[in-house]
N, C-alpha and C positions, 0 to 999 in steps of 0.2 A: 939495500935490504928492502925486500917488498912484504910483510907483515900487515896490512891491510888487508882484511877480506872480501874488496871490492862484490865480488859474487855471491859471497855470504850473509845480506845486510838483514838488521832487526826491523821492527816498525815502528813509525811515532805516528800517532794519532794528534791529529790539529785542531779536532774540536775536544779533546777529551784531555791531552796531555800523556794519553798511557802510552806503553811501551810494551812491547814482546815479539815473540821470534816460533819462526820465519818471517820474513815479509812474505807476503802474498798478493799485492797489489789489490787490497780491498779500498773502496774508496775513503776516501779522508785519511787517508794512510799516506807517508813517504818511507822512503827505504834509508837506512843510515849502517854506514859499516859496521862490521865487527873486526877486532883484531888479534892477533896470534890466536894462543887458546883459550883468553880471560875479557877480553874487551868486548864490551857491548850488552846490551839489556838479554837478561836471562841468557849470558852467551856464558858457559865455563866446561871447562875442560875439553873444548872443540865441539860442542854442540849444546843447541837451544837445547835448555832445560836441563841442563848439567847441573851435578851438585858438585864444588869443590872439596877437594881432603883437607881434613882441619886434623890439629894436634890433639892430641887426648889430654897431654899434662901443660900444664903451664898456658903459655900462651897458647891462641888455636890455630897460628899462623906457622905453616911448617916452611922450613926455609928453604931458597932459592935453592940451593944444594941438594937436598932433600927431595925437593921435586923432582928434580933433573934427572936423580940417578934412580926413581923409580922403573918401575919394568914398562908402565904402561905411558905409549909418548903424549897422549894426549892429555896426561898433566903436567907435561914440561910448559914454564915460564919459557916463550922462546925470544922473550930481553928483557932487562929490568924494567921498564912500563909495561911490558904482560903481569911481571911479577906483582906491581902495583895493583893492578888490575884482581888480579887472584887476592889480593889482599881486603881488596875493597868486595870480590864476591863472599870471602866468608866474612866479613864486617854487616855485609848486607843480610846473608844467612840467618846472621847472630839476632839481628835485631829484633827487638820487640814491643818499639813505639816510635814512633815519624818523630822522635827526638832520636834516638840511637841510630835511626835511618839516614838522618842529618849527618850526626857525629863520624856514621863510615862512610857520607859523602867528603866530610871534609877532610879525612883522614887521605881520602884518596887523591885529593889536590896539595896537599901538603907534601905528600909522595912525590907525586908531581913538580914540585916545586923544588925539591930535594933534588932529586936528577934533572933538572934543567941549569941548576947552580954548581954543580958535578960534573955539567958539558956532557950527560950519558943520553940528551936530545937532540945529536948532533945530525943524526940522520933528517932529509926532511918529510918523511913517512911518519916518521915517529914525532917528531915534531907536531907537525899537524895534526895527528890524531891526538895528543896532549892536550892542544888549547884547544882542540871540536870538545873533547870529553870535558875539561873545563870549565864550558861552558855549558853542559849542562850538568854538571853538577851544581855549580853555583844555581839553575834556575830548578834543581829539586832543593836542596836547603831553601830557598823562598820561599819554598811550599809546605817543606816539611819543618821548618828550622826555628829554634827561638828569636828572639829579636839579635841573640849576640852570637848567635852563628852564621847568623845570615849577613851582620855584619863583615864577620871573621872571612867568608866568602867572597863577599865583594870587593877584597882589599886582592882578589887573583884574578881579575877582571882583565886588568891592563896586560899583566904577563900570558894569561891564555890569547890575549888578542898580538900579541907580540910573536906567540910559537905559532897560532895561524899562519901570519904576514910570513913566517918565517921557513914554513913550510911549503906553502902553496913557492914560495919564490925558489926553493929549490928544486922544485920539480918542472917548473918550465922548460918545456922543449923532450918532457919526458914520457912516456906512453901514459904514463898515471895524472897527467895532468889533467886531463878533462874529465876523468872520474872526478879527481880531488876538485874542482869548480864546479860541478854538478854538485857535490854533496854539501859544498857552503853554500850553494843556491836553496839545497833542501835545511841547512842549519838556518838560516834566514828564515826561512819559513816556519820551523820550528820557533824562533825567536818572535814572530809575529803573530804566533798564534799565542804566545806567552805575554801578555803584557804585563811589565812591572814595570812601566815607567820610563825614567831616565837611564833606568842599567839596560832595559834592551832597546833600547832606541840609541845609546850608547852602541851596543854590539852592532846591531842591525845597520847605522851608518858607516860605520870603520869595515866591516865584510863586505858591504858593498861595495866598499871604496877598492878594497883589494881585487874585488873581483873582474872591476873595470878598467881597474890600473893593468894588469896581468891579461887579460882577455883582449885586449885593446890590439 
């Protein structure tokens, strides 16, 4: 299953932290994927600058079903970490202070966490795009996050660093392999331009290691 959109990527800015889409190759910019129709900065419903469908009643999360069997394909979830994904763009929607910002990052590693224990990141596409995304979630809660979410965050550190290793190693020998080692070269980067310490000096040592172990 190829759900990465290797050709589609958003941008991270390395002195600034910010994020948006297209990339354009402006300086101090890297490129970083988007995936199916929900993954990635300002990425939903298959294009930068998409607004997701939310429920009117009740919850504003309309379900994997629901989407699917709309008319228009570009808000089908196309797997349950897209669906994640779409959950985390109208959580992000919703919010309305770098605490609620927090709460739909963390919601959306909890997700995460949920189908990696479910065995539904069996793929290693999906895999790896799991612990990239992960991992910055975890480094926006730091920024946006109370002391006890940021907390709550760093206790998914090990496992996003686990669905990397876990992914990159499935795709060895496969045409998406030097994309996927080029874009932890640019997650590295990202990580360096972040500094908080132990937890990414933490990331940044273990990615490398992978990418030396694997490229070798």
């Amino acid at each position: 299953m190829t759900l990465i959109n290797w050709e589609q990527p958003f941008y991270f800015a390395l002195a600034t932290g910010d994020t948006g889409g297209p990339y354009t190759g402006d300086p101090g910019t890297i490129p970083l994927p988007t995936y199916g129709n929900y993954g990635g900065a300002v990425f939903s419903e298959g294009s930068f600058g998409g607004t997701p469908d939310t429920n009117t009643h009740g919850s504003p999360y309309l379900s994997f079903s629901a989407l699917i069997n709309d008319t228009d394909p570009s808000n089908n979830p196309l797997s349950p970490l897209d669906y994640a994904f779409y959950k985390h763009d109208v959580g992000t929607e919703l919010a309305s202070s770098p605490q609620e910002t927090a709460a739909a990052d963390l919601a959306l590693i909890k997700d995460i966490q949920s189908l990696d224990r479910h065995g539904q990141l069996t793929d290693p596409e999906d895999s790896l795009y799991a612990g990239g995304a992960t991992l910055g979630m975890i480094l926006d809660v730091e920024l946006n996050g109370t002391p006890k979410q940021i907390q709550t965050a760093l206790h998914a550190l090990p496992g996003a660093l686990e669905n990397v290793e876990s992914g990159l190693a499935g795709l060895v020998g496969s045409a998406e392999f030097v994309q996927a080692a080029s874009w932890l070269t640019g997650m590295v980067d990202v990580l360096a331009s972040q500094d908080y310490g132990h937890t990414t000096n933490t990331a940044i040592d273990t990615l490398d290691f992978y990418l030396h172990s694997y490229l070798v």
